[in-house]
C-alpha positions as CSV (number, residue, x, y, z in Angstrom):
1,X,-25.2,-28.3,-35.8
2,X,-21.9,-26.5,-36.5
3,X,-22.0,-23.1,-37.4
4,X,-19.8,-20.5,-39.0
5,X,-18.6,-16.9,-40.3
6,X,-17.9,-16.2,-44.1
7,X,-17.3,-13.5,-46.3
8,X,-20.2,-12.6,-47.7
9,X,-20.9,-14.3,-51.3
10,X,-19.9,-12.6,-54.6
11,X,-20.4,-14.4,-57.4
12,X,-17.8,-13.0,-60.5
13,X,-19.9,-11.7,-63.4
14,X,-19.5,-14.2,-66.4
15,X,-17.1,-17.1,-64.8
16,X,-19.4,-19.6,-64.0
17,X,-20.7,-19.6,-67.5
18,X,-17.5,-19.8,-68.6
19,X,-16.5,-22.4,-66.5
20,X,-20.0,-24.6,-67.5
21,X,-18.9,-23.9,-71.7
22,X,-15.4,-25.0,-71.3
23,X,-16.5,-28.6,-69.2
24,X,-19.2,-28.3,-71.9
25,X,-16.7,-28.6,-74.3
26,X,-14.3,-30.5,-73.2
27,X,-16.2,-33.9,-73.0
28,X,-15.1,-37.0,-75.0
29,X,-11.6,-34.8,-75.8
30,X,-8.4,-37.3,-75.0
31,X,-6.2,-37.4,-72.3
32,X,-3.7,-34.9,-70.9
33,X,-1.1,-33.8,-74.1
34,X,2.3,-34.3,-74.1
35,X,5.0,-31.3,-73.7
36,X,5.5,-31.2,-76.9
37,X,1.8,-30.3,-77.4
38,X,1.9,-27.7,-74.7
39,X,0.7,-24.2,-76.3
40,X,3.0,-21.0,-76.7
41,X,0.4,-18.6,-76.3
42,X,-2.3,-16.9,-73.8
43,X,-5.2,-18.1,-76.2
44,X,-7.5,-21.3,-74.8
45,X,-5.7,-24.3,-74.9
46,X,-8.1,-27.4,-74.8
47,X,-5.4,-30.0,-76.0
48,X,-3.1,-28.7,-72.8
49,X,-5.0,-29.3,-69.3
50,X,-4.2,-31.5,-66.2
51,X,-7.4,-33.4,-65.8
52,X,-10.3,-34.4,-67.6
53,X,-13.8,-32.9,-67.9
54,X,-15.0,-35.5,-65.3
55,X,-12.3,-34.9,-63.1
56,X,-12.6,-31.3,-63.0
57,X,-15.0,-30.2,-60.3
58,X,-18.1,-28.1,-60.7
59,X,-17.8,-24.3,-58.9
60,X,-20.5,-24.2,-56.1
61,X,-21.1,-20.9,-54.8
62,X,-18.9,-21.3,-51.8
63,X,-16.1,-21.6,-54.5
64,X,-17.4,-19.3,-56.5
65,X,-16.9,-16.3,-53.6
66,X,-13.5,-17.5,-52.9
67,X,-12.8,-17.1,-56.3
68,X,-14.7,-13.6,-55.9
69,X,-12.5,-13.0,-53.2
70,X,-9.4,-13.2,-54.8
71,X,-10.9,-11.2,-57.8
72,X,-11.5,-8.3,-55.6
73,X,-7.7,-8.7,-53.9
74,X,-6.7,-8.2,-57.4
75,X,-8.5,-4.9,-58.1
76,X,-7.7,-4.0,-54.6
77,X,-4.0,-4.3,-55.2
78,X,-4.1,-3.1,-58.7
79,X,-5.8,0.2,-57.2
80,X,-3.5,0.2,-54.6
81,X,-0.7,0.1,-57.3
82,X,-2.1,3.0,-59.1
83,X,-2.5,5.2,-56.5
84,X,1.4,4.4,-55.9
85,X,2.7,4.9,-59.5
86,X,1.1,8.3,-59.9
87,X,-1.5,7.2,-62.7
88,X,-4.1,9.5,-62.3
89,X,-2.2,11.9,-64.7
90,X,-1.5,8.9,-67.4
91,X,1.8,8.2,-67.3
92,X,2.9,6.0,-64.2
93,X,6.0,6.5,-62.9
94,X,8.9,4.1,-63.3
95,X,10.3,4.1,-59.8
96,X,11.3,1.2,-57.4
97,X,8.2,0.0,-55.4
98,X,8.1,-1.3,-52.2
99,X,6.1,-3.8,-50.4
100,X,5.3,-1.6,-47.5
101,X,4.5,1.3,-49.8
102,X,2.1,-0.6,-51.4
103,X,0.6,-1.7,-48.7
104,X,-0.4,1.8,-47.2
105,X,-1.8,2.9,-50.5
106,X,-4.0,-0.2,-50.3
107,X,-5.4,0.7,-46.7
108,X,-6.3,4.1,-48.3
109,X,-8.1,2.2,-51.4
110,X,-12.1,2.9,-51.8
111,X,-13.8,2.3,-55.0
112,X,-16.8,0.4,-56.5
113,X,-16.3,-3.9,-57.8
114,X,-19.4,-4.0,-59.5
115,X,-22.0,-2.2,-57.3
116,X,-19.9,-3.9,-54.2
117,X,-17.2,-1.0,-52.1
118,X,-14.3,-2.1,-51.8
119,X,-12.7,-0.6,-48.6
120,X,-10.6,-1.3,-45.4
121,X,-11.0,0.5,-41.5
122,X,-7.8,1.5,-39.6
123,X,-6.7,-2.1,-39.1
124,X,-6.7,-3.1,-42.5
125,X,-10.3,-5.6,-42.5
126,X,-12.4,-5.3,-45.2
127,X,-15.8,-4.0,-44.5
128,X,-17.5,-5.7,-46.6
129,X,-19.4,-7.8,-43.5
130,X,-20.3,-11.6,-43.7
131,X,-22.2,-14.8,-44.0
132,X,-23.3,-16.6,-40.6
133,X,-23.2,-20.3,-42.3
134,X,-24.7,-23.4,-41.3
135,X,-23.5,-27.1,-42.5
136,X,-26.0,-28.9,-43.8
137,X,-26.1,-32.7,-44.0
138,X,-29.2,-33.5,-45.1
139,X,-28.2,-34.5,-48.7
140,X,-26.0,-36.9,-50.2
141,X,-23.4,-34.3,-49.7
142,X,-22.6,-31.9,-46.5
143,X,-22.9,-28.3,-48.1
144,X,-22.9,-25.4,-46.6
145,X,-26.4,-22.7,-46.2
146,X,-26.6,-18.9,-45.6
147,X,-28.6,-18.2,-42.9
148,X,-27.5,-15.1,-41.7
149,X,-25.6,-11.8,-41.9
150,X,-23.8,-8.8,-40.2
151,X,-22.9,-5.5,-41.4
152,X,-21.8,-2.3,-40.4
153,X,-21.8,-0.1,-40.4
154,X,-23.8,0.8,-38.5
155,X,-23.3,-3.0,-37.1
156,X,-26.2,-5.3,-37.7
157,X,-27.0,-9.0,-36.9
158,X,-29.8,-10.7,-39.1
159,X,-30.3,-14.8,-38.3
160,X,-33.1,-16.3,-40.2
161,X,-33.7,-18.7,-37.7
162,X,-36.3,-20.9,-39.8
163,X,-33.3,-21.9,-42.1
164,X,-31.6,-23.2,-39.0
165,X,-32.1,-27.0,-38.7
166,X,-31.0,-28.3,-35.4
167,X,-30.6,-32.3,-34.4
168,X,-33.0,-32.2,-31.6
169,X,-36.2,-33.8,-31.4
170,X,-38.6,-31.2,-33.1
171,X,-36.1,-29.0,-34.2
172,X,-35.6,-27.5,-30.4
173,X,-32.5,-25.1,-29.6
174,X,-30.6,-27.2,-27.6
175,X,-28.9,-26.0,-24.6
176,X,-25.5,-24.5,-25.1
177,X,-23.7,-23.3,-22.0
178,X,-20.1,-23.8,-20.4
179,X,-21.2,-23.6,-17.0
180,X,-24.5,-22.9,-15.3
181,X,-25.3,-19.3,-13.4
182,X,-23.7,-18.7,-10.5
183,X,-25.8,-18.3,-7.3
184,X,-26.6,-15.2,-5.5
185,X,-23.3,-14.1,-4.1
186,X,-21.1,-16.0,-6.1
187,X,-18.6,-14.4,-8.9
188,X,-17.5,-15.9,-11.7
189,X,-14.1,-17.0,-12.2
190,X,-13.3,-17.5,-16.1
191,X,-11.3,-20.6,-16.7
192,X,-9.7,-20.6,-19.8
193,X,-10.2,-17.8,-22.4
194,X,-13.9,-17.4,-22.9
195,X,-16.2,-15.7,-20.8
196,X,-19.2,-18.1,-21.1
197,X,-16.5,-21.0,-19.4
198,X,-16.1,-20.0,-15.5
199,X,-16.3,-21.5,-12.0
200,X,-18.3,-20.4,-9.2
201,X,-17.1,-18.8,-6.0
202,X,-18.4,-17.1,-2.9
203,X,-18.3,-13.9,-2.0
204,X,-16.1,-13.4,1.0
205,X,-17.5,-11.8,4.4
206,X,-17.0,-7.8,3.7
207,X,-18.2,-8.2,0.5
208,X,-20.8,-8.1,-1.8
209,X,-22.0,-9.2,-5.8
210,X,-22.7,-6.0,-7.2
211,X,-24.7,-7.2,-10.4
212,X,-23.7,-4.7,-12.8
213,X,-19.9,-6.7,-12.6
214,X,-20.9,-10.4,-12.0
215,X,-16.7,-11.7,-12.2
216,X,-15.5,-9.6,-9.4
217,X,-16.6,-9.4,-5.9
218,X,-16.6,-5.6,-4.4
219,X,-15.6,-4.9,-0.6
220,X,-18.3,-2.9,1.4
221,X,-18.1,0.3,3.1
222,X,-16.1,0.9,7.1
223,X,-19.5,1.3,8.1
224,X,-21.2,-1.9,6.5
225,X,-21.0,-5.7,6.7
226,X,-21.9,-8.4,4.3
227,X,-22.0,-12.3,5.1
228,X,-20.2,-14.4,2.7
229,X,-22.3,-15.0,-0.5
230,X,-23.7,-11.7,0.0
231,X,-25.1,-9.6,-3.0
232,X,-26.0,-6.6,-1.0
233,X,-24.1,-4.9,2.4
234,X,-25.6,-4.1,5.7
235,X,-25.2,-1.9,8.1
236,X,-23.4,-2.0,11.0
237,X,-25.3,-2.2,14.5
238,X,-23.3,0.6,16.8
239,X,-22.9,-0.6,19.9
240,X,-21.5,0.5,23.9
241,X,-22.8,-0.2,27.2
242,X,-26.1,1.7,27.4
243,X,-27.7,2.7,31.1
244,X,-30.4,1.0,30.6
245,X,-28.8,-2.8,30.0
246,X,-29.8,-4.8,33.2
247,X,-25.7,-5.9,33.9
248,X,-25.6,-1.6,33.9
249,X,-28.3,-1.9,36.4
250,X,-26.7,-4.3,38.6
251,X,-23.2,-2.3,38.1
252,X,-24.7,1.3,39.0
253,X,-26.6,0.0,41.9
254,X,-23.3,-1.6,43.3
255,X,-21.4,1.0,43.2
256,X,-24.4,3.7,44.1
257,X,-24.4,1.1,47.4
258,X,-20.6,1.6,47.8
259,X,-20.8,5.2,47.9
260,X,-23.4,5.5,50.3
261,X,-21.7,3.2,52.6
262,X,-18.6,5.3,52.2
263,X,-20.6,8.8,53.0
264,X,-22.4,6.7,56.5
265,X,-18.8,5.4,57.0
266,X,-17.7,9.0,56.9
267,X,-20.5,10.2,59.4
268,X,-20.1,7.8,62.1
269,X,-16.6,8.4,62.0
270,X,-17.0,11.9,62.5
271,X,-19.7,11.3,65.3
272,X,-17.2,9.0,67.4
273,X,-14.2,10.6,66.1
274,X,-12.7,10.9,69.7
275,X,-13.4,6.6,70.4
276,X,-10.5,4.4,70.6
277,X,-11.4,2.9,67.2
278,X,-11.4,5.6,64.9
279,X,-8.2,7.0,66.0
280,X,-6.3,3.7,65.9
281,X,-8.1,3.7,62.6
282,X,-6.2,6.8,61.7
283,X,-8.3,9.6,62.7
284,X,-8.7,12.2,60.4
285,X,-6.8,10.5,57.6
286,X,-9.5,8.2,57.9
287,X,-12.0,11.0,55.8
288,X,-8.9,11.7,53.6
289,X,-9.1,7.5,52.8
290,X,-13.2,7.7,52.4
291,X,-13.0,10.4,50.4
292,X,-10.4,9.0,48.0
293,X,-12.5,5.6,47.6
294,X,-15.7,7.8,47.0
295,X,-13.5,9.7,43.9
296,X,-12.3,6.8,42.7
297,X,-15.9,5.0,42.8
298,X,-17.4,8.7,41.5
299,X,-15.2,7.5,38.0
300,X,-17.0,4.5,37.1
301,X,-19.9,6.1,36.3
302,X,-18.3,7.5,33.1
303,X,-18.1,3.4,31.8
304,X,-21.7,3.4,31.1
305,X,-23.6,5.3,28.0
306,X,-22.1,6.2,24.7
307,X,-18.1,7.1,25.4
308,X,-17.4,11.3,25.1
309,X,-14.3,12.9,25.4
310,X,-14.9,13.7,29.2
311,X,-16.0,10.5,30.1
312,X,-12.6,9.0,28.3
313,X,-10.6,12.2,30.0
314,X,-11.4,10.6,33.5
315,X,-13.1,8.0,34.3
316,X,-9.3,5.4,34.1
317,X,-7.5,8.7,35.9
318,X,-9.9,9.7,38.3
319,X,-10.4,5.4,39.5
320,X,-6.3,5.0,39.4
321,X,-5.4,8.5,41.4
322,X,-8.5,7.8,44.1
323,X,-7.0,4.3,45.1
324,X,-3.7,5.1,44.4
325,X,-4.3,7.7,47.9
326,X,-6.3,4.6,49.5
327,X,-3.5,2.6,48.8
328,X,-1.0,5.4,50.4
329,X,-2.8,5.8,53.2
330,X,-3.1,2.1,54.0
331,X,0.4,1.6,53.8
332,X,1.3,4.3,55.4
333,X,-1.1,3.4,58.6
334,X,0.2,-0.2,58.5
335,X,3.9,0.6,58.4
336,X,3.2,3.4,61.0
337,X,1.6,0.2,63.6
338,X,4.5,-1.7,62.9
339,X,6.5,0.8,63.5
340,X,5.7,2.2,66.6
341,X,4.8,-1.5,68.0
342,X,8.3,-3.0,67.1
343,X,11.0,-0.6,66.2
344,X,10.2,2.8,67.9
345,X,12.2,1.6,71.4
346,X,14.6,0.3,69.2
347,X,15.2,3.3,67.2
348,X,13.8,6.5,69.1
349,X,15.5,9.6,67.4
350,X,14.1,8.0,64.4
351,X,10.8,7.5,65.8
352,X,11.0,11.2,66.6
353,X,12.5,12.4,63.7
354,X,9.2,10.5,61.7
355,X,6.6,11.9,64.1
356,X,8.0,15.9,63.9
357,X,8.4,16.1,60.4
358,X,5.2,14.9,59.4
359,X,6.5,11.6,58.1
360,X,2.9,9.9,57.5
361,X,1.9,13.0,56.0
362,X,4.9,13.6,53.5
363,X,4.1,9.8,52.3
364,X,0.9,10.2,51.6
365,X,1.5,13.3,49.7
366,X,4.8,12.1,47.5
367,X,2.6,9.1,46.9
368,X,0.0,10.6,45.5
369,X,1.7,13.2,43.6
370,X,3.6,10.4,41.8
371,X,0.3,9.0,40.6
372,X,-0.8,12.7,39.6
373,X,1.8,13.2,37.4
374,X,1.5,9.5,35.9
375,X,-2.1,10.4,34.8
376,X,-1.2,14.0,33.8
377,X,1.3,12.4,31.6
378,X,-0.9,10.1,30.7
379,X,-4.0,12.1,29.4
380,X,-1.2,14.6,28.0
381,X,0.9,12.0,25.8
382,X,-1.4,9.0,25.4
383,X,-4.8,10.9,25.2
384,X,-7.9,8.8,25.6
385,X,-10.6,9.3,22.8
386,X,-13.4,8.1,21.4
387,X,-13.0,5.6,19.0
388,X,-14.9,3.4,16.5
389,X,-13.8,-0.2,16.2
390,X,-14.5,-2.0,13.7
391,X,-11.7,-5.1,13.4
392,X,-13.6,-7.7,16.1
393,X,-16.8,-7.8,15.2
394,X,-17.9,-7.9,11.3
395,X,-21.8,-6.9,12.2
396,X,-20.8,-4.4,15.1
397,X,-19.5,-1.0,15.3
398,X,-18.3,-0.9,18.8
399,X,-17.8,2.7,20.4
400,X,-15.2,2.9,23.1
401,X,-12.2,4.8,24.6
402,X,-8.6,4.4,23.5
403,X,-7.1,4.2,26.9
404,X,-6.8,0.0,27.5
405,X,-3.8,-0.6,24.9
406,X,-1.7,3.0,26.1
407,X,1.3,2.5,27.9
408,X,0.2,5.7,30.5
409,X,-2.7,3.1,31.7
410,X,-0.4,0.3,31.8
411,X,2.1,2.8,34.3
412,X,-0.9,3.4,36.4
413,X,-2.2,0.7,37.1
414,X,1.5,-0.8,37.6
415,X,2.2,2.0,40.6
416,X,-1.1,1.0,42.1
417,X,0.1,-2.5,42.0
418,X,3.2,-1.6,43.8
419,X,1.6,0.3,46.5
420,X,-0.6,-2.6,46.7
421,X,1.9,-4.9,47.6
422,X,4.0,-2.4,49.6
423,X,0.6,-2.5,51.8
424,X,0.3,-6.5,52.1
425,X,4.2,-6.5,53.0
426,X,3.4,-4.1,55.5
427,X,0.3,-5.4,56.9
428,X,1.6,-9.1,57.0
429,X,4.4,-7.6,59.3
430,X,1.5,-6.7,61.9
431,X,0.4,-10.0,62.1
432,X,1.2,-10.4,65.4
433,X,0.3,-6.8,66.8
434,X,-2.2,-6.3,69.7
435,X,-5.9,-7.4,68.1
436,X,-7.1,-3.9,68.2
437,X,-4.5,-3.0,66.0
438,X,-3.9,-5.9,64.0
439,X,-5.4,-5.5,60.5
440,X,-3.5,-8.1,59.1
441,X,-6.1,-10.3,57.7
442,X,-9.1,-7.9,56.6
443,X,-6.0,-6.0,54.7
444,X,-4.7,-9.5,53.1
445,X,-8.4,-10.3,52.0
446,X,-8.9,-7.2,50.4
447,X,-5.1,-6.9,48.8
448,X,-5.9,-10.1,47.5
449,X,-9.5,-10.0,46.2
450,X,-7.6,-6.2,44.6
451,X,-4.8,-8.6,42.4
452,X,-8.0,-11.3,41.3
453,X,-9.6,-8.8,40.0
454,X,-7.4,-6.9,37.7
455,X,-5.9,-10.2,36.9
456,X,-9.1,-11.4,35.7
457,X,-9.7,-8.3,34.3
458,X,-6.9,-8.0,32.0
459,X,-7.1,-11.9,31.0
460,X,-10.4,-10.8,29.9
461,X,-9.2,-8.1,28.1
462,X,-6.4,-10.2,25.9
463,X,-9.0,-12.0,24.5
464,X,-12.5,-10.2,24.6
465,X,-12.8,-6.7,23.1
466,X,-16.9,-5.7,22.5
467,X,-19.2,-3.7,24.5
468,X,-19.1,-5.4,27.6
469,X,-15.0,-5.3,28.2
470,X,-16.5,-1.5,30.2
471,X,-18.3,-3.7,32.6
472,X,-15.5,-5.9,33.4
473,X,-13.7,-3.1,34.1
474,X,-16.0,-1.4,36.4
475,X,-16.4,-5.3,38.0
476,X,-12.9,-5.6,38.6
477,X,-12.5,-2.1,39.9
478,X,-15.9,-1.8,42.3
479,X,-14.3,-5.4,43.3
480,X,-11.2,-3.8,44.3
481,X,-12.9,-0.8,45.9
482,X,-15.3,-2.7,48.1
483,X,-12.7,-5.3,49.2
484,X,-10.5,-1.9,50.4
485,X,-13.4,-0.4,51.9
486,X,-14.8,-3.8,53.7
487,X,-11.8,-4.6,54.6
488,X,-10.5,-1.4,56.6
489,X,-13.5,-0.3,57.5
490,X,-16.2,-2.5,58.4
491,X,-14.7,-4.6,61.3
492,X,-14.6,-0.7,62.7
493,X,-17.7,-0.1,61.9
494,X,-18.9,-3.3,63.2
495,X,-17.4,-2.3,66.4
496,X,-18.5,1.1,66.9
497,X,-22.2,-0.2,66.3
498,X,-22.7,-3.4,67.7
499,X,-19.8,-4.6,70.0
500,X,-19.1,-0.7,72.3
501,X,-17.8,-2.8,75.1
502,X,-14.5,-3.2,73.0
503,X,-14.8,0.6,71.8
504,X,-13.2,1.8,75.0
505,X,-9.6,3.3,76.2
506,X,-9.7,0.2,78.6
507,X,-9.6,-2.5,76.6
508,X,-7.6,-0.7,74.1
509,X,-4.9,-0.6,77.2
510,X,-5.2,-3.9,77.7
511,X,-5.0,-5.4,74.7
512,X,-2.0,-3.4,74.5
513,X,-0.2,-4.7,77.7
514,X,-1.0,-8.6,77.2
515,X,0.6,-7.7,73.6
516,X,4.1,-6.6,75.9
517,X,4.0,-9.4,77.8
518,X,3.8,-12.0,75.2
519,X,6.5,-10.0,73.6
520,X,8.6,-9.9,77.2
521,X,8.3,-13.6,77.4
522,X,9.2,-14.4,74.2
């Protein structure tokens, strides 16, 4: 079945009766006349012609529109032509004409052929509408059938489909299509230049089908998500590290644990603040060192539950500062031992100088300072805020604080790693100090089990970023906090509870001359 547009059929009045008289009478007339036969004049020349009556096709109606057609063109151009010349008044005017010209005046032309208007739109088509067509081979012949039309306006579309004859087995419409419909999610992507001609393709993940505009694909909202070969968007699941999550359980009671280890720590110290052990412990600075691990273990509690400006404000600072003074005071207590153990007879105005002015003291204060104004600057310049991220995870909205990434956090946690190792330098130069004094190895175990942690901590960090990156944190920094606190103050502890033979100023003195012998033998 081929089908077609024509211009609708017009048959001119009184030509194809003409045309049947003049075959009529042209039969059993010779052949084609010489030029010297050819007629002068516009009259009906039967001896003059081309061809002969049975050569000369019959008009069917096909050819009779053309022919209509070109009748019309001819009025159309003749009104056209009028309107030009000025005829209206009766006398046309004699002036040069030209092509152009004549055509605007034909865009402008609207008059009646015989009950038919004859008139053009803006882009110069006739609107005379036209002839859907089939081909019809059914005869002898192929010829051609009407059955259809359009018009407008206003615009129209009339198929008579029971003129249609289709090759199919009982006349059935058979399939016509480029491609097949996409599936649910996928576009279309025209190939070539018609619409009905395309190739199917996923949405990608972010976006979605929207049906109303099936050959483009449109991208979902910040707070959506869509799978790929989506035709709809969800929306995104927010997510942090609730209290209530059993790994916040096991956190929260860790570090609860800590802190009540640190406040009995900080009782039996004060009970036997006068024994042997807590003043070779440090004394009193041994309350300024429990009270800076409970601080910085009083900051992990803002990692847990939704992130708030407060909770972002401290909960990096407060950690850093609070071990930072650990940190201080253990190197400053370890340095002190070595001091007075190997270099105060070496260098007593020194020794002197150190223990007048407060040395320890002054330490412990610069040192802590320093990390002060790191976090001041820190919180000032590189405030922490909660944030929405939404680059990791397509399904997740995940809320957290903006304080991993800031180069403040990265200066903090660097100064706590100096002081860190300024303490293991310090500590392994004790090794060899009396045994009541030498904290060598706790302090290497804890030193060490302090760089694991943050190591693993910010591997973990390079590579994971969700809503359980706040409990490696707190891991990492409750693992630093119990190593300092078990290793400083536990084998004390230890001491003062179960072992009081060795709490006493006599085998304190002891230990301390078998320690100067071993050094006056060596």
């Amino acid at each position: 079945m081929v089908l077609g547009v024509a211009i609708r059929q017009r048959l001119v009045p009184g030509l194809k009766e003409f045309e049947e008289a003049y075959v009529q009478a042209d039969k059993g007339v010779p052949g084609p006349c010489s030029r010297s036969s050819w007629c002068s004049t516009n009259q009906l020349c039967r001896e003059c012609r081309a061809f002969t009556a049975e050569q000369m096709p019959t008009l069917g109606a096909f050819s009779m529109s053309s022919a209509y057609n070109a009748y019309r063109a001819v009025y159309a151009v003749a009104h056209g032509l009028h309107q030009l010349l000025g005829c209206a008044s009766g006398a046309c005017a004699r002036g040069r004409v030209y092509p152009w010209q004549l055509l605007e005046q034909i865009r402008k032309v609207n008059f009646l052929l015989h009950g038919d208007p004859v008139k053009f739109h803006d882009n110069g088509d006739p609107l005379s509408g036209y002839d859907i067509i089939a081909w019809d081979w059914s005869g002898p012949k192929w010829s051609f059938r009407v059955i259809g039309s359009s018009t407008w306006p206003p615009v129209r579309l009339d198929i008579n489909e029971t003129k249609i004859r289709w090759h199919g087995k009982d006349n059935q419409v058979p399939t016509s299509v480029c491609s097949s419909d996409c599936l649910q999610g996928h576009q279309r992507v025209i190939v070539g230049f018609y619409h009905c001609c395309f190739e199917c393709v996923p949405c990608e993940a972010g976006t979605f089908l929207n049906k109303s505009d099936l050959h483009s694909c449109q991208p979902c909202g910040k707070e959506e998500w869509a799978p790929a070969g989506s035709e709809t968007c969800f929306p995104r699941t927010v997510v942090f590290l609730t209290w209530h999550e059993p790994i916040s359980w096991g956190l929260l009671a860790a570090n609860t644990l800590l802190l009540l280890l640190v406040t009995g720590t900080a009782g039996l110290f004060a009970w036997r603040l006068d024994t042997p052990v807590v003043r070779s412990a440090g004394g009193r600075l041994c309350f300024f060192m429990l009270g800076s691990l409970a601080g910085a273990s009083c900051g992990l509690y803002g990692f847990f539950g939704e992130p708030t400006l407060p909770t972002c404000l401290l909960r990096q600072g407060l950690f850093a500062l609070g071990f930072a003074v650990f940190l201080s005071c253990l190197t400053i207590r370890s340095f002190q031992l070595v001091f007075i153990f190997k270099f105060s007879a070496r260098v007593p105005i020194f020794y002197h100088a150190w223990v007048q002015n407060h040395g320890p003291d002054l330490f412990v204060a610069i040192s802590s300072m320093a990390q002060l104004l790191i976090c001041l600057t820190w919180l000032a310049v590189w405030t922490p805020l909660p944030t929405r991220e939404y680059q990791h995870f397509p399904q997740l909205v995940v809320l957290e604080c903006t304080e991993a990434n800031s180069p403040g956090f990265m200066v903090a946690f660097a100064y706590n790693g100096l002081l860190a190792v300024s303490a293991f330098a310090c500590s392994y130069l004790g090794k060899d100090l009396p045994e009541n004094y030498n904290e060598a190895k706790c302090v290497t175990f804890s030193l060490l089990l302090n760089f694991v942690s943050w190591i693993a901590f910010f591997t973990m960090a390079s590579v994971y970023q969700g809503k359980y990156l706040p409990a490696v944190n707190v891991l990492a920094a409750l693992s630093s906090l119990s190593g300092g606190f078990s290793g400083y103050f536990l084998p004390k502890c230890y001491v003062i509870l179960c072992r009081p033979d060795l709490n006493s100023t006599e085998h304190f003195q002891a230990s301390i001359q078998e320690y100067t012998r071993r050094c006056a033998s060596t």
